[in-house]
N, C-alpha and C positions, 0 to 999 in steps of 0.2 A: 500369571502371565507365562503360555508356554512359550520354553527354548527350541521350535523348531525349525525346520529350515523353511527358508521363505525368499522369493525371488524378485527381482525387481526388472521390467522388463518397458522397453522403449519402444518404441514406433518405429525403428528403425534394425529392429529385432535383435537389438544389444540386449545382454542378460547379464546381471551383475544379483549372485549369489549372497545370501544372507540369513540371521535367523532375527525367527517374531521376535517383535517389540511394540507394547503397549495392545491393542486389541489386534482381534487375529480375524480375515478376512479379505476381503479383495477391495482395492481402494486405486480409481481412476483420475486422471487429473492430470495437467501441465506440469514437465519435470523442469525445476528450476531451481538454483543453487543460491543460498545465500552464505556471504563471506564474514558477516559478523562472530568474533569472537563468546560475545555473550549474550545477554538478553533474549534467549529463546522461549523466554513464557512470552514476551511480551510480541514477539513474531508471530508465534500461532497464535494470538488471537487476534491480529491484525487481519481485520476485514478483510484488505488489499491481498491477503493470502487466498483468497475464496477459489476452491477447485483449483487448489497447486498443489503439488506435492512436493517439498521444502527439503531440500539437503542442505543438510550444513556443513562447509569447507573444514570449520576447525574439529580436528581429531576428537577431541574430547568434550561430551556435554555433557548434560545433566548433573556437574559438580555441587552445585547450589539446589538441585531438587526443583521444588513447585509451592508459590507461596500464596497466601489469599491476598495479597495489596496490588502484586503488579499485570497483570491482565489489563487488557488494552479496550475489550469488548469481553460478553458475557460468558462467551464459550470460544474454542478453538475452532477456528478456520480453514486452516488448513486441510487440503482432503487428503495428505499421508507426509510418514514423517522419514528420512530416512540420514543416517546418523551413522560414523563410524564404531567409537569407542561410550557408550553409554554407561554415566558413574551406576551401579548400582545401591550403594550407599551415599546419598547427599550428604553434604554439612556446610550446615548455615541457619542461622539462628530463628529467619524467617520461615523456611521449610517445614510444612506441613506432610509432605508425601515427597515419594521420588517423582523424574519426569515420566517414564513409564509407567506410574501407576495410574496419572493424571489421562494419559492417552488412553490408557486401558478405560477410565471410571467415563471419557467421551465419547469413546466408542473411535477413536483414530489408527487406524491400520500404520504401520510403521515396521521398518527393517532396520537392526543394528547389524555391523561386523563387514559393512559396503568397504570396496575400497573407494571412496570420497574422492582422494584424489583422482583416480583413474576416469572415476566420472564425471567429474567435471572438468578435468581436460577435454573430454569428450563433448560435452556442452558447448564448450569453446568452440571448441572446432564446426562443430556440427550445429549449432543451434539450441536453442529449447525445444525441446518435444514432448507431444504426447506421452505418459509413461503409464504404470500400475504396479501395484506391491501385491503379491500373493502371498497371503500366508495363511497359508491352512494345512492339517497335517499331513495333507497327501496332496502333492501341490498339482494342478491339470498339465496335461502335454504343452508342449513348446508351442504349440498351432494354435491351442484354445487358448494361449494368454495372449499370443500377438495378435491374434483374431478380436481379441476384445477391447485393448489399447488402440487398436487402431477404429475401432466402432465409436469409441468416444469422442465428443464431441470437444473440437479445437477451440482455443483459447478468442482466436482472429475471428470477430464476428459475434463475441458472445456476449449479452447485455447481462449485466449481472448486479446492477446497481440496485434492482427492487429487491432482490435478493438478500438485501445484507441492509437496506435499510430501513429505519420505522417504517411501522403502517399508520401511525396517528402523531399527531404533537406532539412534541413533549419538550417542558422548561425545563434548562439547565439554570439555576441563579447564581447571580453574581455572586462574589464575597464581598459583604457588605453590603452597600450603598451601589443601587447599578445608575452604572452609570450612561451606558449605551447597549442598545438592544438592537442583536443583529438576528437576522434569517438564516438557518442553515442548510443548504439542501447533502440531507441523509444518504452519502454514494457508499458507508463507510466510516465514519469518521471515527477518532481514536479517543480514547479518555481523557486522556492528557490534554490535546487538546480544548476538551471543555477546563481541563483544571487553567491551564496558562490564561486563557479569554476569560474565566470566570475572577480568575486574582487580579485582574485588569479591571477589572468594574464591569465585565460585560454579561447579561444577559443574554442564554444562546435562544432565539426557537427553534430544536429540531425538527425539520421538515422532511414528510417523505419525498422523497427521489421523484415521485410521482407530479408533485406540488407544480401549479401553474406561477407565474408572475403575478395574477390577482389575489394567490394565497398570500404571498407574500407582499406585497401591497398592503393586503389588510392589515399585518402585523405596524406599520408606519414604521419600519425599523432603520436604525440608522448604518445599516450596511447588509452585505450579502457575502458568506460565508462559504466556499465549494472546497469541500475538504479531498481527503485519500477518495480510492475505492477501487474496485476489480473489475476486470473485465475489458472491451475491445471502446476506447472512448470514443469510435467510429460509430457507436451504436448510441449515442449521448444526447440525438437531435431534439429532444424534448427539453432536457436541461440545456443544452445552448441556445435555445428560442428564452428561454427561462435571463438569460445572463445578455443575451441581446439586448432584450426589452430595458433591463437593469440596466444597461450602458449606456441605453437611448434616455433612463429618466435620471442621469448621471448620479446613484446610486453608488457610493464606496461598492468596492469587489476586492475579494483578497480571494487566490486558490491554492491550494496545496495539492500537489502528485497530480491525481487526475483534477483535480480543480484547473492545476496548470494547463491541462489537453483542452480541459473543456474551454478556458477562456481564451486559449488560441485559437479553436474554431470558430467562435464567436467575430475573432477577430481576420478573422479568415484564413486562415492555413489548415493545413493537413495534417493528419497524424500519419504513423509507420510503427512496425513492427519491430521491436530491433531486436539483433540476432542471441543476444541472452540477456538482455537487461541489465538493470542495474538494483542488487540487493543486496545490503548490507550498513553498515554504520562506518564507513571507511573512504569514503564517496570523496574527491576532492573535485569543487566547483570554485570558479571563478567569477568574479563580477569584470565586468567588461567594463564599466565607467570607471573602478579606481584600480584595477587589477588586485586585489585584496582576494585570496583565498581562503576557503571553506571546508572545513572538515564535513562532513552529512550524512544523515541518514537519510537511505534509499529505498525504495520498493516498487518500480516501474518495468514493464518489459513492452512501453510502448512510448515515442516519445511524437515530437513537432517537427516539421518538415520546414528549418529555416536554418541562416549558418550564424556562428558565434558574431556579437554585437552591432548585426544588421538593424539596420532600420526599416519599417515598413511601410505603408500607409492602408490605415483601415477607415469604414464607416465613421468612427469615430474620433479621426484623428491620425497623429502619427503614434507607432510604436515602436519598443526596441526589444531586440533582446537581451534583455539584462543579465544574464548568466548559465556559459556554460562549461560543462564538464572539456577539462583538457587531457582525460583519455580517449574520448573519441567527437569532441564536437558537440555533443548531444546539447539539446537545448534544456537547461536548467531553469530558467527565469523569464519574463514576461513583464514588461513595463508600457502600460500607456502615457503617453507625455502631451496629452489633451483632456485625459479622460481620468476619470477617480478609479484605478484600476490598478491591481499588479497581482504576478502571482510569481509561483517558485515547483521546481519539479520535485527538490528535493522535499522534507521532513523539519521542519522546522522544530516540531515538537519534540523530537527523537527521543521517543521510549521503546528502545532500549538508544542511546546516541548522544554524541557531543551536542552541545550547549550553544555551538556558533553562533547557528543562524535563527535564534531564539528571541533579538530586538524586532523581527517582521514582526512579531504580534503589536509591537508598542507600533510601528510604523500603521498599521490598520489604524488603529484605536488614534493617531493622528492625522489618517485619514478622516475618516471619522467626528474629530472635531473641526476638520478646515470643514469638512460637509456640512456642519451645523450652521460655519459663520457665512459661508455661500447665499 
């Protein structure tokens, strides 16, 4: 892995100096900051990374290396990595390879020796944008890299869910004795999440993203499943006909992250951009019914266009919104109060994240059985 220098370069024709880490090349993508402490294996291979390029606030990674158990999905996601202080000798008993060897054997473009903070003030301020990592050992003029960040194609707008999910079935089984069988539609979804639903008694089917309501139908399942995923959930309209239909045949629904967008269009509202998201394992949400807060894990830069513990009225019913972030309002949660429905912006499963909001899977799985005695 060569030590040379390598540039990291915005849409906005900021340039923040650095040298290669992990593979050497030019890597395009959404520059976006994530605040968690730890768990960086288990971020790059979160789908919901797909075509980011991933800074992380805290000074120092790759203490811990890179191990074979915690991967979230099969490969890393992420389209560059960019990092202040990189350990070059792990230790931990788990660790197999360091984190830049791991980038390097992906093929993930990546910059260490950034100043983090300065850039992500600048995030702040400025937004998420556009960005790219150059590193190769003669790097191109100032014009040809902002010439080419700026050709790449924006985050707003971009359907990305086929992208990251199956192309065919496939059974997650229960542990044990299953005891309910849900549908999953594939935008993304995280391991963990099949371990939590699987130690519940559930049966997952993964479905591609693709999948109509008669796919699912066929399975006679006793719920419907919208997990994480990436991309502009503006672009979703096949999946919200998909959770429609499911609402009209009052079918259990549970969504996570984009799950959450999707089953708010569904129910009529809008999504928005927001000005740097929200990424990280540090997230405080509030429930609006008992004012009880939430530690959480995060991964959204796009939320719902409603305000904290409104109520609404949809096709099916009334709704509320059950939980939002008191940094700025953002809409966390999603409650139907007619309909077998709810969902959460946050991470319930949080790998890498606090444990919080981890009874939503038993609340399905009770949805779920009120659905059977229906």
């Amino acid at each position: 892995m060569a030590q040379h220098s390598a540039m990291l370069v915005l849409e906005d024709g900021s340039q923040f100096p650095g040298l290669a880490y992990g593979a050497t090349g030019r890597s395009l993508g959404e520059m976006v900051f994530c605040t968690s402490m730890t768990g960086y294996q288990e971020t790059l291979t979160d789908p919901s990374y797909h075509r980011q390029i991933v800074m992380q606030t805290a000074p120092q990674i790759g203490n811990t290396g890179w191990n074979d158990e915690d991967d979230e999905s099969d490969r890393i996601w992420a389209a560059g990595y960019v990092v202040r202080d990189p350990a070059l000798h792990p230790s931990h008993w788990q660790a197999r390879r360091s984190l830049g060897e791991e980038l390097y054997r992906q093929g993930i473009v990546g910059i260490a020796g950034v100043d983090t903070r300065t850039l992500a003030r600048h995030l702040r301020e400025h937004g998420t944008m556009r960005g790219g990592i150059f590193s190769v050992p003669t790097l191109p003029d100032s014009t040809t890299m902002l010439t080419a960040v700026r050709a790449s194609r924006p985050m707003k707008g971009a359907a990305l869910a086929h992208e990251v999910g199956v192309e065919h079935r496939r059974v997650i089984p229960a542990v044990g004795s299953a005891r309910f069988r849900i549908a999953a539609l594939d935008t993304g979804i995280k391991d963990n999440i099949h371990r939590l639903l699987s130690e519940r008694g559930v049966e997952t089917h993964l479905l591609p993203p693709t999948s109509t309501f008669e796919d699912v139908q066929a399975l006679d399942p006793d719920g419907l499943f919208l997990p994480n995923g990436p991309g502009d959930p503006a672009t979703a309209g096949p999946l919200i006909q998909v959770v429609t239909q499911a609402l009209h045949g009052r079918l259990p629904v549970f969504g996570i992250c984009l799950g959450n967008q999707i089953l708010g269009q569904a129910l009529g509202l809008r999504t928005y951009k927001l000005r740097y998201g929200h990424r990280g394992t540090n997230v405080p949400v509030i429930d609006a019914r008992t004012g009880r807060v939430a530690i959480t894990a995060q991964n959204h830069g796009f939320a719902l266009d409603a305000g904290p513990g409104r109520t609404f009225t949809t096709p099916f019913g009334t709704a509320l919104v059950s939980h939002y972030c008191p940094n700025d309002g953002t809409v966390e949660g999603l409650r139907c109060l007619e309909a077998p429905a709810f969902s959460v912006q946050y991470h319930p499963e949080a790998a890498a994240g606090p444990h919080d909001a981890r009874p939503l899977f038993d609340e399905f799985v009770t949805l779920m059985e009120k659905g059977r005695e229906a």
